[in-house]
C-alpha positions as CSV (number, residue, x, y, z in Angstrom):
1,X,-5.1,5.8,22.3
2,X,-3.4,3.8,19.3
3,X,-2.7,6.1,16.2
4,X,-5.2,4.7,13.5
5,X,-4.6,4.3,9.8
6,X,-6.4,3.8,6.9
7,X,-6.1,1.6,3.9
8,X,-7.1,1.7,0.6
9,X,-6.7,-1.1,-1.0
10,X,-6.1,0.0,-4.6
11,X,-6.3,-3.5,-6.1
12,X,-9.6,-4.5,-4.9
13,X,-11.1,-1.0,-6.7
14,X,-13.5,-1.3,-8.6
15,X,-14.0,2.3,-9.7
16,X,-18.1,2.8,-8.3
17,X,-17.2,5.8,-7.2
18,X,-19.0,5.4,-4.2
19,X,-16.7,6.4,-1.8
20,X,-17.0,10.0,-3.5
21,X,-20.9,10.3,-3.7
22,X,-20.9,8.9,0.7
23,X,-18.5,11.9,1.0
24,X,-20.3,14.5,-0.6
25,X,-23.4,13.1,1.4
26,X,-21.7,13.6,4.9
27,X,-19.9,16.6,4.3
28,X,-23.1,18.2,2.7
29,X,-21.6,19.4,-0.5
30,X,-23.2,20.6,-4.1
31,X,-22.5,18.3,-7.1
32,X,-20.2,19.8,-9.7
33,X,-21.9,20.3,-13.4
34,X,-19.2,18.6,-15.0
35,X,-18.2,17.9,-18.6
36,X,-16.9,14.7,-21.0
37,X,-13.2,15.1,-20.9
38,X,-12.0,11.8,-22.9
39,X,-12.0,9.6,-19.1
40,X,-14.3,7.9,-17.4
41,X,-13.0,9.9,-14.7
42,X,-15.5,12.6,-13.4
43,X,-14.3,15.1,-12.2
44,X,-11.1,16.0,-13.4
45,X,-9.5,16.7,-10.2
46,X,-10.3,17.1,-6.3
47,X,-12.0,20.2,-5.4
48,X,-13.6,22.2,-2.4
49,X,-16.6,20.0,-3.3
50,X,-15.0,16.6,-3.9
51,X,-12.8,15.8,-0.8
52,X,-11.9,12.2,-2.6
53,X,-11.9,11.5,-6.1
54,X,-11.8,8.3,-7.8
55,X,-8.7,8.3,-10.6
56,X,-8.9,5.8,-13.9
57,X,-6.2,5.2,-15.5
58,X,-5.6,3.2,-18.8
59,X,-2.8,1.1,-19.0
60,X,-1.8,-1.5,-21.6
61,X,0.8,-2.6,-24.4
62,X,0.4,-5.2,-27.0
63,X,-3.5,-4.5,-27.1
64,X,-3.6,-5.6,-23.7
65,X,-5.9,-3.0,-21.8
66,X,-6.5,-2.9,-18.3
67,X,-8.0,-0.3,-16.0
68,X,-6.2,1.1,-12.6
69,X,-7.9,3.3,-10.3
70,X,-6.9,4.9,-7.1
71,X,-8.8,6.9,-4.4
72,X,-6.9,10.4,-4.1
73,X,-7.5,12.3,-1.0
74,X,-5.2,14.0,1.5
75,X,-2.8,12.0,3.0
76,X,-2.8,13.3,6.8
77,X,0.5,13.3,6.9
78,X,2.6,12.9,10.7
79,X,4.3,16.1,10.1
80,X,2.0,18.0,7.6
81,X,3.7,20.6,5.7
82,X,0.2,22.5,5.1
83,X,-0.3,23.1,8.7
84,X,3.3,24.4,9.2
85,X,2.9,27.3,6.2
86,X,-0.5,28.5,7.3
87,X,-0.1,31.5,8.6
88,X,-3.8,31.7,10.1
89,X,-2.8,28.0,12.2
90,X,-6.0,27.2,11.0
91,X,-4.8,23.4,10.7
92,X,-5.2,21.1,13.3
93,X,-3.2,17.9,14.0
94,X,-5.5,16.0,17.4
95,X,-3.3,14.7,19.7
96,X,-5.6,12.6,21.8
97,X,-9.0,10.6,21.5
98,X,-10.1,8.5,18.2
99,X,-9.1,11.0,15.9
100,X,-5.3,11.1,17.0
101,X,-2.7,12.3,13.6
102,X,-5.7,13.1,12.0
103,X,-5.3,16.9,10.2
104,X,-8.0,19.1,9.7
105,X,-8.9,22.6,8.5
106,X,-10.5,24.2,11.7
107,X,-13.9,26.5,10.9
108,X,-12.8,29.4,12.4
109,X,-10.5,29.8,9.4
110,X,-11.6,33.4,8.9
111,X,-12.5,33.1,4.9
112,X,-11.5,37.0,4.9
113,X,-8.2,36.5,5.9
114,X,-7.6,33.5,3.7
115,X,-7.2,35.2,0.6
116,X,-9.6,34.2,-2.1
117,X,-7.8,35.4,-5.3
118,X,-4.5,33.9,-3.9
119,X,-3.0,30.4,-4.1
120,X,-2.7,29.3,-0.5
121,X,0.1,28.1,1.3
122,X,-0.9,25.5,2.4
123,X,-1.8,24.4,-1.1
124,X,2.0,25.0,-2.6
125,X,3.8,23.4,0.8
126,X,1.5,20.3,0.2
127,X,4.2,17.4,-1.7
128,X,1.1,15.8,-3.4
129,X,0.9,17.7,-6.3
130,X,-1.3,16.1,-9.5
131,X,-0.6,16.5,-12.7
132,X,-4.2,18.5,-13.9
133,X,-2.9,21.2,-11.0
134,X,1.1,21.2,-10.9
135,X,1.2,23.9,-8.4
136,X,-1.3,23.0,-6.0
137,X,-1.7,20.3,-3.4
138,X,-4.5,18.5,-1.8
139,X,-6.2,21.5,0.1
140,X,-8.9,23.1,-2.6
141,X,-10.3,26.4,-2.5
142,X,-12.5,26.2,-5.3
143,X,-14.5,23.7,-7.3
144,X,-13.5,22.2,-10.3
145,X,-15.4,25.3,-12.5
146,X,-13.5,28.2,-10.5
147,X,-16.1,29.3,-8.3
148,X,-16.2,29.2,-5.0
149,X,-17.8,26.9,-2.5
150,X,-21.3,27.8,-1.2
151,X,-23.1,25.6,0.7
152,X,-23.9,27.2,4.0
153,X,-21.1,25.1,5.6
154,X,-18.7,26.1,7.9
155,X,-16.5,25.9,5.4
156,X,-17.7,28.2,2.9
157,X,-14.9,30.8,1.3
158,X,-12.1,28.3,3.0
159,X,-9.5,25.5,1.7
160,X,-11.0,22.3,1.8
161,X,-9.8,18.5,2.0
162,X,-10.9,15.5,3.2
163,X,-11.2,15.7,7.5
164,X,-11.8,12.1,8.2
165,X,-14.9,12.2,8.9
166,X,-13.6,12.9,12.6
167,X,-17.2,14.0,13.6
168,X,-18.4,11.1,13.4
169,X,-16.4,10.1,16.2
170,X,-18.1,12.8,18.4
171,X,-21.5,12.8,16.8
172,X,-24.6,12.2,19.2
173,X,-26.7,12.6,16.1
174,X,-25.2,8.7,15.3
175,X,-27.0,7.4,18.6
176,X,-30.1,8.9,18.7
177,X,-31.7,7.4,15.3
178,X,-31.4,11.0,13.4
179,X,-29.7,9.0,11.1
180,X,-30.6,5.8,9.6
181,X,-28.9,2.7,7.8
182,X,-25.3,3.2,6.6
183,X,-24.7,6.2,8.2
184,X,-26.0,5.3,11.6
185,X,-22.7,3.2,12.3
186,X,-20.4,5.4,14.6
187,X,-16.4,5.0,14.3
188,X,-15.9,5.0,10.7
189,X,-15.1,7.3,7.8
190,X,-18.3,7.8,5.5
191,X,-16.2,6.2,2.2
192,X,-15.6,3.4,4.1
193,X,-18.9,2.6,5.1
194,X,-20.4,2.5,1.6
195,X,-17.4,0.4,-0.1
196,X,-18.8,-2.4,-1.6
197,X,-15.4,-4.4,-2.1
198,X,-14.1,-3.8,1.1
199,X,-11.0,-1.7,-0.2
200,X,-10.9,1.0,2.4
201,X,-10.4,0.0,5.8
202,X,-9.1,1.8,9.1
203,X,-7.9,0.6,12.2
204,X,-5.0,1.0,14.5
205,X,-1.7,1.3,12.5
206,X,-0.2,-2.0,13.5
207,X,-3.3,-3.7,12.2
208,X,-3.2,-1.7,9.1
209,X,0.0,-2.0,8.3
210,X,0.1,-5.8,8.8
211,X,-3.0,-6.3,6.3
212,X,-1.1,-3.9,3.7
213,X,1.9,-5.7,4.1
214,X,0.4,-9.4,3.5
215,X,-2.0,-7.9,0.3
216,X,1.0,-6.6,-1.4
217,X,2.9,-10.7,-0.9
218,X,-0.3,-11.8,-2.2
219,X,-0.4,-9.3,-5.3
220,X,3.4,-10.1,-6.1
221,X,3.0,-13.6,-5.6
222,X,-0.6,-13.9,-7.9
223,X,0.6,-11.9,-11.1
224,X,1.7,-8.2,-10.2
225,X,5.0,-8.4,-9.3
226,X,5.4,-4.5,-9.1
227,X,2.2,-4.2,-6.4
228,X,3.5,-2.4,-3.8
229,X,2.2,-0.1,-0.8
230,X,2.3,3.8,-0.9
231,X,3.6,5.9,0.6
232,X,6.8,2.9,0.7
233,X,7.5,5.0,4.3
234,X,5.7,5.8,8.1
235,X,4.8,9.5,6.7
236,X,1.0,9.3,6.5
237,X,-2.5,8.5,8.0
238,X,-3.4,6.8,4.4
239,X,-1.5,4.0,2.6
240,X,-2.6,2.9,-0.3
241,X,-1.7,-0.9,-2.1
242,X,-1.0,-0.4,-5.9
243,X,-1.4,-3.0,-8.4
244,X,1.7,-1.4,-10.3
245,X,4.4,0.7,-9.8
246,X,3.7,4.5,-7.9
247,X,4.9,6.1,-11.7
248,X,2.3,4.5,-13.7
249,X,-0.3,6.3,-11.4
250,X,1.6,9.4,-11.6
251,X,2.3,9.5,-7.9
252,X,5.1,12.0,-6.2
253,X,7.6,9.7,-4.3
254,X,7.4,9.4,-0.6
């Protein structure tokens, strides 16, 4: 089966934060008690209870203010440089079916093993650093407070990122009727389903990469002549098109 991609189509954003709520939803995790940091922004960072986070940015010169946002969330990279530093090889890359490049934390990560007063290292071999947490990457232990995730979930006690939504491939639950409306539809992340723009899309990676190629013409062509698409190489699962150059967003290289 085709590799599939998705796309996040940064300049069609419009900063609901949907995408997050649809996640914590799916993935059955707590809210985080959060407090007014000077952004719109909430919360500061990704955590072990937000898999994707919505990032504002203000830009503008000349009194000319404008907002920027873009949907952080692990990357599922080809060759991920988590999964290689784990010493538990408690990430998984699939190699076959609908979830093929996709990179997940497996359950039986044993939470006693994976030290909880330790920074993993799967978190400092991660490239995509932010700036809130310089030395850690996407995988999240903890939530944005410190503490540590309880929910009851397989994942309790264990780093955390975003998985896909690669059961929903292999739900039954989807067919039956246990679940109604959005959530029903099989084949599909969670934050793409709830999108009200249409920003986030996946398919298979020619499909993808077409579509993120022609948006990017169509954004330098139409008044942002430094759109481009992110990562600017093959190296991940996710590419993101950016209304302005990667630096403005704060993004590592890649």
């Amino acid at each position: 089966m085709a590799e599939r991609r998705m796309l996040i189509d940064s300049s069609k954003c419009i900063g609901c934060r949907a995408c997050q709520i649809a996640c914590q939803q799916w993935h059955q995790m707590p809210a985080e008690d959060t407090s007014f940091t000077g952004s719109y922004q909430n919360p500061e960072d990704l955590s072990a209870a937000n898999l994707t986070l919505t990032k504002f940015y203000e830009v503008g010169n000349n009194g000319d203010l404008r907002w920027l946002f873009f949907k952080d969330q692990c990357r599922h990279c080809k060759d991920p440089e988590c999964k290689m530093a784990c010493p538990l090889r408690a990430i998984k890359v699939f190699k076959k079916g609908p979830a093929v490049g996709w990179v997940v934390i497996k359950s039986t990560c044993d939470p006693a093993v994976c030290s909880p007063n330790a920074i993993k290292p799967c978190q400092v071999a991660c490239p995509f650093k932010t700036k809130l947490y310089s030395q850690l990457g996407i995988p999240r232990y903890r939530k944005n407070d410190g503490s540590v995730l309880v929910t009851g979930s397989p994942m309790d006690g264990k780093a955390n990122k975003c998985d896909f939504c690669y059961d929903r491939w292999r739900n039954a639950n989807l067919k039956t009727g246990l679940y109604k409306g959005t959530f029903a539809r099989s084949n599909r992340p969670a934050c793409e389903l709830v999108c009200p723009t249409g920003a986030i899309k996946t398919g298979e990676f020619v499909k993808i990469r077409r579509k993120a190629n022609r948006r990017v013409r169509y954004l330098q062509a139409n008044g942002y002549p430094n759109a481009q698409k992110y990562p600017s190489g093959l190296v991940t699962h996710v590419i993101w098109v950016l209304q302005d150059d990667r630096h403005v967003y704060g993004l590592p290289g890649a």
